[in-house]
C-alpha positions in Angstrom: 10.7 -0.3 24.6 8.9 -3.5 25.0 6.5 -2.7 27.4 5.4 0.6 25.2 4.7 -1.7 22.2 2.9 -4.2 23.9 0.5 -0.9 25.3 -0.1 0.0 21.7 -1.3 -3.5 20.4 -2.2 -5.7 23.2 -1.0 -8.7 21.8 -2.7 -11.8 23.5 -4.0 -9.6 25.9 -7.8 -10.1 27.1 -9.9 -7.4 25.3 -12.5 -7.0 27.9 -10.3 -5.4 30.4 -10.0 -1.8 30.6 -6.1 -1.0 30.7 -5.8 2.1 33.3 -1.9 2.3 33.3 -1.4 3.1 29.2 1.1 5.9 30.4 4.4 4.3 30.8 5.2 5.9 34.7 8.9 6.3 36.1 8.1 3.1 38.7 7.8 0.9 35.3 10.7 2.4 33.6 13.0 2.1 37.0 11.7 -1.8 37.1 12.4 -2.2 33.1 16.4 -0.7 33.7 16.3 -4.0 36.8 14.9 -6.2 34.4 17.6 -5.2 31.8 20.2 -5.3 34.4 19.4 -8.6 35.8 19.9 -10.1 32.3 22.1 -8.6 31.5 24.3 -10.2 34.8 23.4 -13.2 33.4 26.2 -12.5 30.3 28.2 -11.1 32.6 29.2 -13.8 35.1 30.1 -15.9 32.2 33.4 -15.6 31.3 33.9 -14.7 27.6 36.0 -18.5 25.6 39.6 -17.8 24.4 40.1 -21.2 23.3 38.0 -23.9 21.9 37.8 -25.7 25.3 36.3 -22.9 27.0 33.8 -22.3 24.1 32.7 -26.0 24.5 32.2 -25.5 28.4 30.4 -22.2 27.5 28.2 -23.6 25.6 26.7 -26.3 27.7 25.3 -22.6 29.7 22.9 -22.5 27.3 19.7 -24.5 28.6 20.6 -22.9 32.2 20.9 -19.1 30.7 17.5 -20.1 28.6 16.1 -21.5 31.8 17.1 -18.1 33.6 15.8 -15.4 31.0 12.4 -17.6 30.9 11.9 -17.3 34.8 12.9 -13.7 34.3 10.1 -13.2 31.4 7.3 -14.3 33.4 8.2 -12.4 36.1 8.8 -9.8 33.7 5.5 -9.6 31.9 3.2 -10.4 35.1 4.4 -7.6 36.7 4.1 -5.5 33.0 0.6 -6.9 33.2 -0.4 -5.5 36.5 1.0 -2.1 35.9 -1.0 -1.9 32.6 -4.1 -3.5 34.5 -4.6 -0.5 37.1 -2.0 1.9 37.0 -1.0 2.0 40.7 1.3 5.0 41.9 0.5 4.7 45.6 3.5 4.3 48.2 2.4 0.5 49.2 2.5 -0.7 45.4 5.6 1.0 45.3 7.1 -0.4 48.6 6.2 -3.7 47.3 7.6 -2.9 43.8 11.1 -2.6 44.9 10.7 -5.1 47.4 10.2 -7.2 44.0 13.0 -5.5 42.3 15.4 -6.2 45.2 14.6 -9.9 45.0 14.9 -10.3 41.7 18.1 -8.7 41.5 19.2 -10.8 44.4 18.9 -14.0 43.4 20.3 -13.7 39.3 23.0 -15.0 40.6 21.9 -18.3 42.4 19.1 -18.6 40.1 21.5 -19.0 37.5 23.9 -21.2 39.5 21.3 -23.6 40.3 20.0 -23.9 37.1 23.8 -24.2 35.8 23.8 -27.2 38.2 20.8 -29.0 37.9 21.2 -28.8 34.5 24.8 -30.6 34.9 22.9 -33.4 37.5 20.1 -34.4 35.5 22.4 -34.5 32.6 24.3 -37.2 34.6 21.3 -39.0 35.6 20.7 -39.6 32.0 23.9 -40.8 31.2 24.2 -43.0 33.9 20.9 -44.6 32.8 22.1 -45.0 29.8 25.3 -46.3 30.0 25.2 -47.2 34.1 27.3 -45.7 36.7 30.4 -43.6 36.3 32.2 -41.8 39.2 33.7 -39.2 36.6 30.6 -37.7 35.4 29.8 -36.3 38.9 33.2 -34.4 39.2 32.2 -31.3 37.7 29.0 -31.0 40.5 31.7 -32.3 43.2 33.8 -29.4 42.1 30.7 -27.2 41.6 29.4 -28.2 45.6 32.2 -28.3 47.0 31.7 -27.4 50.5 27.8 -26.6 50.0 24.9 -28.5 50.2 22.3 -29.1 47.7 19.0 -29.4 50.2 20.2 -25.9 51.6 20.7 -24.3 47.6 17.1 -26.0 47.3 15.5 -23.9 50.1 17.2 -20.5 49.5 15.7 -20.6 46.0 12.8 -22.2 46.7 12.5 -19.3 49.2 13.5 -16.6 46.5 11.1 -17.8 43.8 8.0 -18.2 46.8 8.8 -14.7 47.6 8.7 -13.4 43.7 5.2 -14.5 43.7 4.2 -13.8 47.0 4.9 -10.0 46.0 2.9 -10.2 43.0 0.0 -11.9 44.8 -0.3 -9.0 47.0 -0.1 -6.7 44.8 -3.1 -8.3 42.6 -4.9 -8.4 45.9 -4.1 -4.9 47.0 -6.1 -3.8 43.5 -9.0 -6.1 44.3 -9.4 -4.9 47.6 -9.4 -1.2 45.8 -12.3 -2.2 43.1 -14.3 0.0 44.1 -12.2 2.9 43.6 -10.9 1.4 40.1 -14.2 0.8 39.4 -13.8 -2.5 38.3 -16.5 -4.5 36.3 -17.2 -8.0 37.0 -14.8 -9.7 34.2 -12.0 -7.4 35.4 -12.8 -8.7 39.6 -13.0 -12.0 37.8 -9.7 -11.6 36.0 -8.3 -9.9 39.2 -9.1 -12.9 41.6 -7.7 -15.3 38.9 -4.1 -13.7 39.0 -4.5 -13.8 42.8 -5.1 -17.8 42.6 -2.4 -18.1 39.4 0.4 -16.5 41.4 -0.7 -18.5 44.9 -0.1 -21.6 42.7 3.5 -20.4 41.9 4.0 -19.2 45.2 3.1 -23.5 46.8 5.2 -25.2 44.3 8.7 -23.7 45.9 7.3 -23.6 50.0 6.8 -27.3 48.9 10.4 -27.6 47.5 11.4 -25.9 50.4 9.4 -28.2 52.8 11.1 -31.1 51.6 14.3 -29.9 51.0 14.4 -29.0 54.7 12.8 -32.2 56.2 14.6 -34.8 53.9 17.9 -32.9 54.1 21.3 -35.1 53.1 19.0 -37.3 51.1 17.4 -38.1 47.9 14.2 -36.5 48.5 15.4 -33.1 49.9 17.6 -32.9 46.9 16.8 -34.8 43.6 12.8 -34.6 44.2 13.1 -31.2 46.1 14.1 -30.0 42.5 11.8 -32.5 40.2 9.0 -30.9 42.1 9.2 -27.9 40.0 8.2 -30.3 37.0 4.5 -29.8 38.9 4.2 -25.9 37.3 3.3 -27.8 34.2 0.4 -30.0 35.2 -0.6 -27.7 37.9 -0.3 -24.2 35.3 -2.2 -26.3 32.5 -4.7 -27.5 34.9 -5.2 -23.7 36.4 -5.1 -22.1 32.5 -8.1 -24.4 31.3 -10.0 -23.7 34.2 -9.9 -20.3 34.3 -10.6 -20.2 30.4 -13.7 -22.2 31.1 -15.0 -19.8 33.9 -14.3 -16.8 31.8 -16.1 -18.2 29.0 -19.4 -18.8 30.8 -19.2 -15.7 32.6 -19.1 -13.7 29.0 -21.8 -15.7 27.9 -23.5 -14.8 30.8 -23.4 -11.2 30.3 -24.3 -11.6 26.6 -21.0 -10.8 25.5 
């Protein structure tokens, strides 16, 4: 198992935190099998190719499928990283746990719809920048939205993914608020807090997708820029990653280590 290697070695894992949940529990094994089984509906809403056609259409699912299992992995491994952080067993990290679990397993499907569609309007966009307008290229997303409305698939994902990371942000704070019982040092509060303000970040960046999506519905901003927004994780992540490296840093230095 994945999670039981990473236990042993720690790979790329901060050394300075004491890891109180090293014993794999049955709540981390039940959320691995979700995991698993959210992938693993990824492969199985696509339809295996029987002629060469079908291949070529099955292969333009690759960036959306790679898109999906990335979102998957970080959810993934923050929630691998809390477990292995303080070891929680309690009935409200478990309440929130399947909460998590449910969602997850909820949205695989218009997660990977979405990103299956996005993927097919951007795609346009370049094309039609490149060789101007064509009608044509946009009847695959006719046929795709037909009946639907892309400011309404904006906001019930943005709504999905703000949840994701709501759950996690709770959960970090529910173990600082238990510190004292964890006995937690000042690099692990520090490293605590940080998780708390990383996952608040990912929770704004969909409410603000959502926001927009829902205001400008029916035009370009609720529905091209409602989904460019996401593009901000980048600048916003990077930004986030460097400070928190900085503060860490002086704060080691600080206690001579």
């Amino acid at each position: 198992m994945i999670r039981d290697r990473l236990k042993t070695h720690y790979i790329g894992m901060n050394k300075e935190f004491r890891y109180r949940g090293e014993e794999t529990t049955r709540i981390e094994t039940l959320s691995d099998a979700v995991f698993a089984i959210a992938i693993g509906l990824l492969l199985i809403s696509a339809t295996p190719p029987v002629t060469y056609y079908q291949l070529q259409q099955f292969t333009k699912d690759i960036i959306p499928f790679a898109l999906c299992i990335a979102l998957i992995s970080i959810v993934w491994y923050e929630h691998f990283l809390f477990f292995v952080r303080y070891g929680f067993r309690n009935p409200y990290i478990v309440f929130l746990n399947i909460v998590l679990l449910f969602t997850v397993l909820f949205y695989v499907y218009p997660l990977k719809f979405l990103m299956r569609l996005l993927s097919i309007m951007y795609s346009n966009y370049f094309i039609m920048l490149r060789d101007g307008n064509s009608q044509e290229l946009w009847q695959e997303y006719a046929f795709i939205m037909e009946g639907g409305d892309m400011s309404n698939l904006m906001a019930i994902y943005g709504i999905g993914a703000a949840a994701i990371f709501t759950l996690l942000m709770l959960m970090y704070r529910y173990a600082l608020k238990k510190s004292a019982e964890l006995e937690l040092n000042e690099i692990e509060i520090f490293d605590t807090k940080m998780s708390i303000r990383s996952n608040l970040l990912m929770t704004v960046v969909p409410i603000f997708s959502v926001v927009l999506a829902l205001v400008y519905r029916h035009s370009i901003i609720g529905t091209a820029f409602s989904g460019f927004i996401y593009f901000l994780y980048m600048p916003i992540m990077f930004i986030n990653g460097s400070r928190i490296s900085r503060e860490r840093k002086k704060l080691l230095e600080s206690q001579g280590a």
